[in-house]
VOPAGU-2260 file (C-alpha; in pm, 1 decimal, decimal comma):
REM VOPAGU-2260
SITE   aa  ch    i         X         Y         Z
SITE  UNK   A    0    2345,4   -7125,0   -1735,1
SITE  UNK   A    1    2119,6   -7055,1   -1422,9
SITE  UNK   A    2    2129,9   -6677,2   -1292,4
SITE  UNK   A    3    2273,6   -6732,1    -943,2
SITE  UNK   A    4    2339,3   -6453,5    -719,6
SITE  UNK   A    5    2456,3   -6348,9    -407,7
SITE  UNK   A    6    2313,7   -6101,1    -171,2
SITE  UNK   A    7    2433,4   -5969,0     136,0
SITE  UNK   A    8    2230,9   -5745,3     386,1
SITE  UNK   A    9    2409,2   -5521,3     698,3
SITE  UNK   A   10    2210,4   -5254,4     721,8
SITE  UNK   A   11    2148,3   -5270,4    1103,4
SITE  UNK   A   12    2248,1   -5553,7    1333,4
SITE  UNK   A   13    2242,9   -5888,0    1141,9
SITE  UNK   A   14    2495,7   -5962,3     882,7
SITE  UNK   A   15    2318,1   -6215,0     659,8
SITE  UNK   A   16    2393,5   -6357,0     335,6
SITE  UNK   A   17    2229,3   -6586,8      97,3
SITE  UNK   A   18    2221,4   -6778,6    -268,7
SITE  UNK   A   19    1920,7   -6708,2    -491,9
SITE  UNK   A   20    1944,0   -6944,5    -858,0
SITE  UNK   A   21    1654,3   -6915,7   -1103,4
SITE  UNK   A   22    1458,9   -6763,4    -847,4
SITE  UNK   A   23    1511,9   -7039,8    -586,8
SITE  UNK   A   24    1631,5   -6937,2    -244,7
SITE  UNK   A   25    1938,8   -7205,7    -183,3
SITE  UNK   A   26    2084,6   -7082,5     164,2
SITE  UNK   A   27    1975,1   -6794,7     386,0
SITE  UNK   A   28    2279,2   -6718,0     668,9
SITE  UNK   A   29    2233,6   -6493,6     933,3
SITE  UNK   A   30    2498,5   -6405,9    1245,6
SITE  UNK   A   31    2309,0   -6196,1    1492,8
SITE  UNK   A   32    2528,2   -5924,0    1752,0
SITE  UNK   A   33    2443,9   -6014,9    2174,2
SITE  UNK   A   34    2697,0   -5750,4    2171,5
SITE  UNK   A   35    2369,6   -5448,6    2213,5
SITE  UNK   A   36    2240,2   -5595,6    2531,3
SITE  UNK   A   37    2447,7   -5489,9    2779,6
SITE  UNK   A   38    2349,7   -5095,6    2642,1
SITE  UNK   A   39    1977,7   -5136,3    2567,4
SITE  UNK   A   40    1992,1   -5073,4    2203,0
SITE  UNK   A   41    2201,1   -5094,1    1920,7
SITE  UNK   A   42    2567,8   -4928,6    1903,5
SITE  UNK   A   43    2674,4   -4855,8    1570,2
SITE  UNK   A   44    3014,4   -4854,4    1586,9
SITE  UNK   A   45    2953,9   -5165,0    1790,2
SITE  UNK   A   46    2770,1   -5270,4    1535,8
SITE  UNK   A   47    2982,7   -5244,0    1173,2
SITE  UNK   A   48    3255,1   -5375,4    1382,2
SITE  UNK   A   49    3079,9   -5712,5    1447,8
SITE  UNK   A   50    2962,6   -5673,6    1052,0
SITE  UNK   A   51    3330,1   -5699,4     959,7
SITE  UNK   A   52    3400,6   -5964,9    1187,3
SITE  UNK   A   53    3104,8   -6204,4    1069,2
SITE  UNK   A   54    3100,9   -6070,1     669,3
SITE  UNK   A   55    3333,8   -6323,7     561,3
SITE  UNK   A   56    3221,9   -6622,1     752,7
SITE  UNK   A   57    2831,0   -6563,6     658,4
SITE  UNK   A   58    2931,4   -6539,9     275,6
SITE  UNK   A   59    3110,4   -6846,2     282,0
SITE  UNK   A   60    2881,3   -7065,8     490,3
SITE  UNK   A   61    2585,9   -6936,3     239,3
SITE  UNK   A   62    2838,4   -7042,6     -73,5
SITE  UNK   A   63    2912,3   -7402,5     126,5
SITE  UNK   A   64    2493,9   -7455,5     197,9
SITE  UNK   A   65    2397,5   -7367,9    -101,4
SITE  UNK   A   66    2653,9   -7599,4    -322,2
SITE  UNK   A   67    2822,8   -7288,4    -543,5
SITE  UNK   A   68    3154,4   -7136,4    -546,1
SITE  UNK   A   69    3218,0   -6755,6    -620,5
SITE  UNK   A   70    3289,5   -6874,0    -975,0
SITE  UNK   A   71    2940,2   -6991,4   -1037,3
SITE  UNK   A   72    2771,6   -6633,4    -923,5
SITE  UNK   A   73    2603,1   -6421,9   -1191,0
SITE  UNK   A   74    2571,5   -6117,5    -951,7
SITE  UNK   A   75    2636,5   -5986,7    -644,9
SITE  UNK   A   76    2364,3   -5785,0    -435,3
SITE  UNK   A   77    2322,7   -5599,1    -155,2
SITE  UNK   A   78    2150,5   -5337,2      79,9
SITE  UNK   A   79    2275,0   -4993,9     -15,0
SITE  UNK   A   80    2016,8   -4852,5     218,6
SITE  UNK   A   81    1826,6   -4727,4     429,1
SITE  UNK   A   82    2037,4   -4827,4     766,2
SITE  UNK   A   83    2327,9   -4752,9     998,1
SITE  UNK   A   84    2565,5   -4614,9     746,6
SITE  UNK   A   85    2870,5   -4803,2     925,7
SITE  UNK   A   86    2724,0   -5110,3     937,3
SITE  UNK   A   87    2564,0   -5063,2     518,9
SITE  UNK   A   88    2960,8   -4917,9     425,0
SITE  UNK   A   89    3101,1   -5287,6     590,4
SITE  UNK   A   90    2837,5   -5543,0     335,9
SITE  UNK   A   91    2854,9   -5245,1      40,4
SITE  UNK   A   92    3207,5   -5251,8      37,7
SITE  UNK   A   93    3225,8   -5657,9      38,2
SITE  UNK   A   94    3007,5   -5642,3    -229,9
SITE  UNK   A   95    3144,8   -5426,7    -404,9
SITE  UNK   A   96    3520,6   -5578,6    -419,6
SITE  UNK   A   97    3377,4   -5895,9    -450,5
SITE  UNK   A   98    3172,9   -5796,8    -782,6
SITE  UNK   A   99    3524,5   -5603,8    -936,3
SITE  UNK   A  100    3746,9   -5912,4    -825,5
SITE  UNK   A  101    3484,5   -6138,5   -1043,2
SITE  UNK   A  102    3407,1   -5900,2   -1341,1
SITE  UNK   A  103    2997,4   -5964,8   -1235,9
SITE  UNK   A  104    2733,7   -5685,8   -1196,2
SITE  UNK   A  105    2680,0   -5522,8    -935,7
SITE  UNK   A  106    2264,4   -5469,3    -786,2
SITE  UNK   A  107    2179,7   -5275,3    -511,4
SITE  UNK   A  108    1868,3   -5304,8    -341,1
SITE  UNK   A  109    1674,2   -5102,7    -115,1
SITE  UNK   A  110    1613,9   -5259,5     257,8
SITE  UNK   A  111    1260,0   -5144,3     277,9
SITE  UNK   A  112    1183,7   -5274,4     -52,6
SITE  UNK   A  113    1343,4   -5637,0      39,8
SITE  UNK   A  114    1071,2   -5616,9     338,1
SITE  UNK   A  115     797,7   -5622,1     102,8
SITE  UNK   A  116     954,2   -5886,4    -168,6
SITE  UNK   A  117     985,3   -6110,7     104,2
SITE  UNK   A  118     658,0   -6260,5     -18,9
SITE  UNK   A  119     778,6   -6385,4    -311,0
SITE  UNK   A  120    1058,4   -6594,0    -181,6
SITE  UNK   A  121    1018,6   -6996,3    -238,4
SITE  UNK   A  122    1272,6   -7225,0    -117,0
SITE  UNK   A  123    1429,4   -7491,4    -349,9
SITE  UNK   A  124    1303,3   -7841,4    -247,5
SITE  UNK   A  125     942,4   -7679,0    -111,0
SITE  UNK   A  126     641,7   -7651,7    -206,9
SITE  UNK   A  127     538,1   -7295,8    -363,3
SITE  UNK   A  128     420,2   -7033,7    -143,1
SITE  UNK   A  129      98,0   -6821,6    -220,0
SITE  UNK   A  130     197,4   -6478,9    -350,7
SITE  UNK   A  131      29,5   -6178,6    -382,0
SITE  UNK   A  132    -103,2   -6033,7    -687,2
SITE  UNK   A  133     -13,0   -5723,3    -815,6
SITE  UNK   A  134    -169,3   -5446,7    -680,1
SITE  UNK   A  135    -174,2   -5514,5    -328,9
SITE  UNK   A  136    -121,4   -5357,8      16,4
SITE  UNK   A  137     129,4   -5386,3     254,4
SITE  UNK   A  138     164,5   -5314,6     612,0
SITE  UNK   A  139     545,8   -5261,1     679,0
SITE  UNK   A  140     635,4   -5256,6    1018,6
SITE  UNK   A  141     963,5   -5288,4    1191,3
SITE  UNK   A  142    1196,8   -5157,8    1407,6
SITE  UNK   A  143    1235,1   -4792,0    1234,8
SITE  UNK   A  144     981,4   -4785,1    1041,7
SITE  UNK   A  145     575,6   -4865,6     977,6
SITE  UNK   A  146     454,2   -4779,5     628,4
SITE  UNK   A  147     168,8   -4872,1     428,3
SITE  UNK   A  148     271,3   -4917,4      91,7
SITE  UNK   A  149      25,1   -4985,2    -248,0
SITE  UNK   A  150     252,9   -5230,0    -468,5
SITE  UNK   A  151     181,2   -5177,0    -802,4
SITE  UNK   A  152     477,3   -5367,7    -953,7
SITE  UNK   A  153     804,4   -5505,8    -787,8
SITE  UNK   A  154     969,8   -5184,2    -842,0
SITE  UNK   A  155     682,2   -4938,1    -807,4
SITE  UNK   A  156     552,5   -4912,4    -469,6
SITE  UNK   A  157     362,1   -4596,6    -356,9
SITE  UNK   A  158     359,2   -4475,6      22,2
SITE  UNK   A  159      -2,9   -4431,2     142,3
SITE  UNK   A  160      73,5   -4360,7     456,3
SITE  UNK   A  161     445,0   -4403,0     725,9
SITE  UNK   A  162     477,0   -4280,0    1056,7
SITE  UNK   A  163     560,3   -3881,8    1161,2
SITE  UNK   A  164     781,6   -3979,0    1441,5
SITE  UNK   A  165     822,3   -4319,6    1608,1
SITE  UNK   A  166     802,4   -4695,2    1433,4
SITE  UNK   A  167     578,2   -4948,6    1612,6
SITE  UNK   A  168     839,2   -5172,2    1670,0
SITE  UNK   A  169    1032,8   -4870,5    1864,3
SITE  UNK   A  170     727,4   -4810,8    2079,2
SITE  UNK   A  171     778,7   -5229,1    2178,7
SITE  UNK   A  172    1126,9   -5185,3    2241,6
SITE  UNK   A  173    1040,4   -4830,1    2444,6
SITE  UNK   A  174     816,6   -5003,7    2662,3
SITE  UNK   A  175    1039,2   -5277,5    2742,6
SITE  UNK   A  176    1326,9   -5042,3    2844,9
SITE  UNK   A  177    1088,1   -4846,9    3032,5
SITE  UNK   A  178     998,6   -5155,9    3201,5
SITE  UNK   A  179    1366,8   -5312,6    3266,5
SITE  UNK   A  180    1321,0   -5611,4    3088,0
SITE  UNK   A  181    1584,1   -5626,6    2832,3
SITE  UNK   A  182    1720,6   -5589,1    2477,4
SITE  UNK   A  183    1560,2   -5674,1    2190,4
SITE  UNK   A  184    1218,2   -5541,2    2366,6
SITE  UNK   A  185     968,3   -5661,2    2106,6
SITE  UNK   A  186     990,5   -5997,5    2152,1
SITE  UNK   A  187     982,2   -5987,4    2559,7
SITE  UNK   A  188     696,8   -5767,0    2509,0
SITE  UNK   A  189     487,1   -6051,2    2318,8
SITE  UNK   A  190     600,5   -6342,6    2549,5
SITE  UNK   A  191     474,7   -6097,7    2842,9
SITE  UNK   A  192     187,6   -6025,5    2688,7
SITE  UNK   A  193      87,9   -6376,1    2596,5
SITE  UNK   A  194      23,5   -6428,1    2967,4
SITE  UNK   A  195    -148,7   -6112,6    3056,0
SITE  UNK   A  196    -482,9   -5925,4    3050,9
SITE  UNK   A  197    -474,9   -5671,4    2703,0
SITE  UNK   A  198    -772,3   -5417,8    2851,5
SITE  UNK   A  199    -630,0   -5428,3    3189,1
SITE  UNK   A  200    -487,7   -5080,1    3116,0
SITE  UNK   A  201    -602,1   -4772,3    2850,8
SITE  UNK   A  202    -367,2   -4551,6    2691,0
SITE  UNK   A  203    -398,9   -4247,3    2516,2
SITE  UNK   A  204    -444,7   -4315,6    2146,1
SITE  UNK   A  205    -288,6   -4038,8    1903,3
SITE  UNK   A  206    -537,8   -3878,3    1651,6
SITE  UNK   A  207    -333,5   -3860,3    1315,6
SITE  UNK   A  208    -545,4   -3723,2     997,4
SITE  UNK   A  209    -507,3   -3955,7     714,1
SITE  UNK   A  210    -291,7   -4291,5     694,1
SITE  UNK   A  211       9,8   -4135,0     888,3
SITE  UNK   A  212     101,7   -4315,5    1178,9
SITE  UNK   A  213     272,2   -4159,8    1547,4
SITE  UNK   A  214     387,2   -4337,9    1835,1
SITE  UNK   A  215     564,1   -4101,3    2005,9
SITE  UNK   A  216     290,8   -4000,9    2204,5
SITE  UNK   A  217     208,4   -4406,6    2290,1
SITE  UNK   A  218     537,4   -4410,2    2450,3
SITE  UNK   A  219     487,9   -4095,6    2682,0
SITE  UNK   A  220     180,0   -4202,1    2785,8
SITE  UNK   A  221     282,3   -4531,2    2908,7
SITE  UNK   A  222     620,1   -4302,6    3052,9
SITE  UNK   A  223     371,8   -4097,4    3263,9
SITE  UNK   A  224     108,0   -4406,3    3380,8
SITE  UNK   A  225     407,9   -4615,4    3525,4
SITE  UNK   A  226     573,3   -4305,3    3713,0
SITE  UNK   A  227     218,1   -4257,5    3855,7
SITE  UNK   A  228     151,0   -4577,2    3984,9
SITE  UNK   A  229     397,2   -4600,1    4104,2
SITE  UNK   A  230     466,3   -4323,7    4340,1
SITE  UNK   A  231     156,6   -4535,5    4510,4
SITE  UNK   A  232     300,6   -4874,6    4433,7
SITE  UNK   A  233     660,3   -4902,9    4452,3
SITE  UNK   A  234     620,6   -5223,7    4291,3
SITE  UNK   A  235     396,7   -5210,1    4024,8
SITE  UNK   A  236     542,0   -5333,9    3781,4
SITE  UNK   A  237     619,2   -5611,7    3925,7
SITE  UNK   A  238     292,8   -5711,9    3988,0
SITE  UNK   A  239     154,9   -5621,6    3690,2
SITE  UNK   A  240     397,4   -5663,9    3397,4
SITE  UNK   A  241     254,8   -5869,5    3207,4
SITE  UNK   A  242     -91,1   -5704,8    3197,3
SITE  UNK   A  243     135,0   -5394,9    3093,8
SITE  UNK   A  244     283,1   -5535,2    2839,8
SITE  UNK   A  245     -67,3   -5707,3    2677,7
SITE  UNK   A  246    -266,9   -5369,9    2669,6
SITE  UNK   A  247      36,7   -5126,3    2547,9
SITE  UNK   A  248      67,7   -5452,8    2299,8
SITE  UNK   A  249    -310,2   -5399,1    2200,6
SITE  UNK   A  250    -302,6   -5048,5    2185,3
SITE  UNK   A  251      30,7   -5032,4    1903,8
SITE  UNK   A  252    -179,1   -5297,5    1728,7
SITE  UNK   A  253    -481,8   -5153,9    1730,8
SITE  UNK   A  254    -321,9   -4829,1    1567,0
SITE  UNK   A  255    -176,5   -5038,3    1303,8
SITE  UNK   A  256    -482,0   -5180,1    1207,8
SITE  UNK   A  257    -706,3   -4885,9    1218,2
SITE  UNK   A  258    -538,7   -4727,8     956,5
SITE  UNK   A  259    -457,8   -5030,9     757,6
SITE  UNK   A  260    -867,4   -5122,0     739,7
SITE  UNK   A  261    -855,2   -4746,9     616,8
SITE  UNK   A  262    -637,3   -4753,7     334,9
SITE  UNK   A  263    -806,0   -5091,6     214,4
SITE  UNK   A  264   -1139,2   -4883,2     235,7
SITE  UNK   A  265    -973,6   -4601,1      50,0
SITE  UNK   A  266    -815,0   -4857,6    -244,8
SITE  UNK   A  267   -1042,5   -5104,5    -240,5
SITE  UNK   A  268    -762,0   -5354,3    -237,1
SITE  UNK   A  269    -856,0   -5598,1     -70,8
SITE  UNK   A  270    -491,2   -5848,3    -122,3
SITE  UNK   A  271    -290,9   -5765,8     183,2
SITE  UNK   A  272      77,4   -5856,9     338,1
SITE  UNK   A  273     236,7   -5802,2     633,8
SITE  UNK   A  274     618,7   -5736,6     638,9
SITE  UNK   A  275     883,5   -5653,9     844,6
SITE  UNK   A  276     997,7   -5771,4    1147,9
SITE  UNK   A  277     731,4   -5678,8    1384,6
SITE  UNK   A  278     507,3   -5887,5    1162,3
SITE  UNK   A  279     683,5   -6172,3    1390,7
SITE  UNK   A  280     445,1   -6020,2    1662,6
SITE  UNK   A  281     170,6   -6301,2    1794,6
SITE  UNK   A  282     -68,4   -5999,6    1883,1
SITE  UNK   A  283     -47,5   -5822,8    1508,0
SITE  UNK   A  284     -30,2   -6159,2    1322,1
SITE  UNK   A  285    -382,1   -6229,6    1525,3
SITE  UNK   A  286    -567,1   -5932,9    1456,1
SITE  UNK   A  287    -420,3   -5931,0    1111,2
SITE  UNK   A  288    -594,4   -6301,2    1043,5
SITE  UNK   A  289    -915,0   -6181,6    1241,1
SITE  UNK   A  290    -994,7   -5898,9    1025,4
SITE  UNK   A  291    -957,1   -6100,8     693,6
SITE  UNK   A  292   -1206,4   -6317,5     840,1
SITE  UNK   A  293   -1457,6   -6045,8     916,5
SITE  UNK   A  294   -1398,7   -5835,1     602,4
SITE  UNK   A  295   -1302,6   -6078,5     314,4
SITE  UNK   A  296    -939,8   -5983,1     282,8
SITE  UNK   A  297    -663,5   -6195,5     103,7
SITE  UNK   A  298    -393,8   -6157,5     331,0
SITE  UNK   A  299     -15,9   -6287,9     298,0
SITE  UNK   A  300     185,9   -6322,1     606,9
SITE  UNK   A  301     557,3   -6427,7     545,9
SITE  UNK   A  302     768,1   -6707,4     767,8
SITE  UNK   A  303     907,4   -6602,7    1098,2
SITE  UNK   A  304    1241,8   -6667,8     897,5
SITE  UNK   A  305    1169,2   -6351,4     611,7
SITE  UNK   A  306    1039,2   -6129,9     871,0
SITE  UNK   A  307    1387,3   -5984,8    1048,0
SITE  UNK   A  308    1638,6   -5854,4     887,0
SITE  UNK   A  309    1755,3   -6105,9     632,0
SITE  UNK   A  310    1957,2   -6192,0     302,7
SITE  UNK   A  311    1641,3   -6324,7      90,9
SITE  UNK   A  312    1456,2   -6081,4      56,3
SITE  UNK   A  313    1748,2   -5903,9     -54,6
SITE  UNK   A  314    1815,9   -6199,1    -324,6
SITE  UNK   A  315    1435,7   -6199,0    -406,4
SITE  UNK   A  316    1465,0   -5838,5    -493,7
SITE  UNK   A  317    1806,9   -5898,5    -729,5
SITE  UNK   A  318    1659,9   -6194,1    -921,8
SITE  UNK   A  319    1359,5   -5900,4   -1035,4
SITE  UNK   A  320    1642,5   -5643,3   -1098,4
SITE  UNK   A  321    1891,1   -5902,9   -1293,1
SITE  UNK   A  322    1590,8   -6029,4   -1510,8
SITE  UNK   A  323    1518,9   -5659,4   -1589,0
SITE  UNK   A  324    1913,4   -5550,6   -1650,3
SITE  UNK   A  325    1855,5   -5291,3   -1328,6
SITE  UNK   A  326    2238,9   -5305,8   -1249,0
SITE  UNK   A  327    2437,1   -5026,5   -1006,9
SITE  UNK   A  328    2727,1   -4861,6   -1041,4
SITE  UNK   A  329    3027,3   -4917,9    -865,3
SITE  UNK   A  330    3056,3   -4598,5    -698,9
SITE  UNK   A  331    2708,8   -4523,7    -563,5
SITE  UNK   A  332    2727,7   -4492,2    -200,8
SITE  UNK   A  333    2505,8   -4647,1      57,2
SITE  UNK   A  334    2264,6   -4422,6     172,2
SITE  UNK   A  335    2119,5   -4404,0     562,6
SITE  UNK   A  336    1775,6   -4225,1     510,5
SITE  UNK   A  337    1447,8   -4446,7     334,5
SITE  UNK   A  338    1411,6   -4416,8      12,2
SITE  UNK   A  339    1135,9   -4625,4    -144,4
């Protein structure tokens, strides 16, 4: 019998579920919330309220595309942190009464973790992606968090270096609210920046000993420049938006990578992902590509698809755990805080 399971991730905004069998990815279904854009951000209680409405059509589409029923399932899995702890209570609890109603074990996963599996995710029907080899480096960047992590095994990962304060992908979304330009902000900021000038504009760099990362600073600095200008310029913005949003771009980027060509001095590890979902970002994914050129790196980017928030790289993480008899209890409770 193949080991099929299902895995379900909620842990911010996107309910997503999807079917994993023998290490195959068979569907991948994700309902995104428009609900946040009207308030700039993400509502919680907005949020695990449009979790419980889309929980049970998500599971059930993923069941149809992938050709299984809940009988087939060997598992269930899910994200039992780190998140919004209404929106992780709404999948956890499916999960959970789905598991007990079908006498299968239950696997938690950790969201962060899932990030960095990604890689190893092949499709059924496709041809096999590159993975990297154990030990290797990731950069994990998304919306609450930027790491750099030294894999060492699927389930031992090592933090080199995380952010004090602010993620990079909060610094995007900062600078788009700043800006007016709308919700989600990272992705506005790279179309914006696509069409502008990135060394129109310096900002303040923070100095940071070791492989810690702070943006907090980034964001006040661009706070300050724009109030500046435009006490002369009423409308500078306006004119120069896009040029904003290419050298703020460059300068979160630039950050990331300093530290990352760091760490790979440091380690000598020279096999090197990027995960999470501001690894979607054109400028990053660039510089990212660029750097392997110059310095002989082996880098591993993952699909647009495995980048956001998503069900397969929870699934990828569950195969690992199921092959290894890593099973949860019942009655652990989600968690809200990372940790890896």
């Amino acid at each position: 019998m193949p080991v099929t399971i299902l895995a379900i991730e909620s842990s911010c905004d996107d309910t997503s579920a999807a079917v994993i069998s023998d290490g195959l990815l068979l569907s991948n279904v994700t309902a995104s919330q428009s609900v946040h854009e009207a308030y700039g951000g993400v509502v919680p209680e907005l949020a695990s309220r449009a979790h419980q409405q889309n929980i049970v059509p998500v599971v059930d589409t993923a069941l149809k595309q992938a050709g299984v029923t809940t009988h087939d399932l060997s598992a269930i899995a899910v994200t039992l942190g780190p998140g919004l702890m209404g929106s992780l209570l709404v999948g956890v609890s499916f999960a959970k009464g789905l598991a007990l109603s079908l006498g299968i074990p239950f696997i938690e996963t950790n969201h962060l973790q899932g990030h960095i599996l990604a890689h190893f995710i092949q499709k059924a029907g496709e041809e096999p992606r590159p993975t990297p080899p154990y030990p290797f480096l990731c950069l994990l960047v998304s919306g609450g968090n930027s790491q750099i992590v030294k894999v060492k095994a699927y389930n031992e990962m090592e933090i080199l270096g995380q952010t004090i304060d602010d993620a990079a992908g909060e610094a995007l979304d900062k600078c788009a609210k700043i800006m007016n330009l709308g919700y989600p902000g990272g992705p506005i900021i790279d179309r914006m920046a696509r069409k502008g000038n990135p060394t129109a504009f310096s900002f303040a760099k923070p100095h940071v000993a070791g492989l810690d990362y702070s943006f907090s600073g980034l964001k006040t600095s661009l706070l300050y420049f724009l109030r500046k200008q435009m006490q002369a310029d009423a409308d500078f913005i306006a004119h120069h938006a896009n040029d904003i949003a290419a050298s703020f771009e460059k300068t979160v980027v630039d950050i990331l990578m300093q530290k990352l060509q760091l760490a790979v001095k440091q380690t000598g590890i020279k096999h090197v992902a990027l995960s999470g979902g501001v690894s979607a970002n054109t400028a990053l994914r660039q510089a990212f590509i660029e750097k392997s050129q110059k310095a002989g790196w082996h880098i591993y980017i993952p699909p647009f698809s495995y980048t956001t928030d998503n069900a397969a790289m929870i699934a990828i993480t569950a195969h690992h755990k199921y092959l290894d008899g890593e099973f949860c209890s019942i009655d652990k409770p989600p968690y809200a805080k990372v940790c890896v």
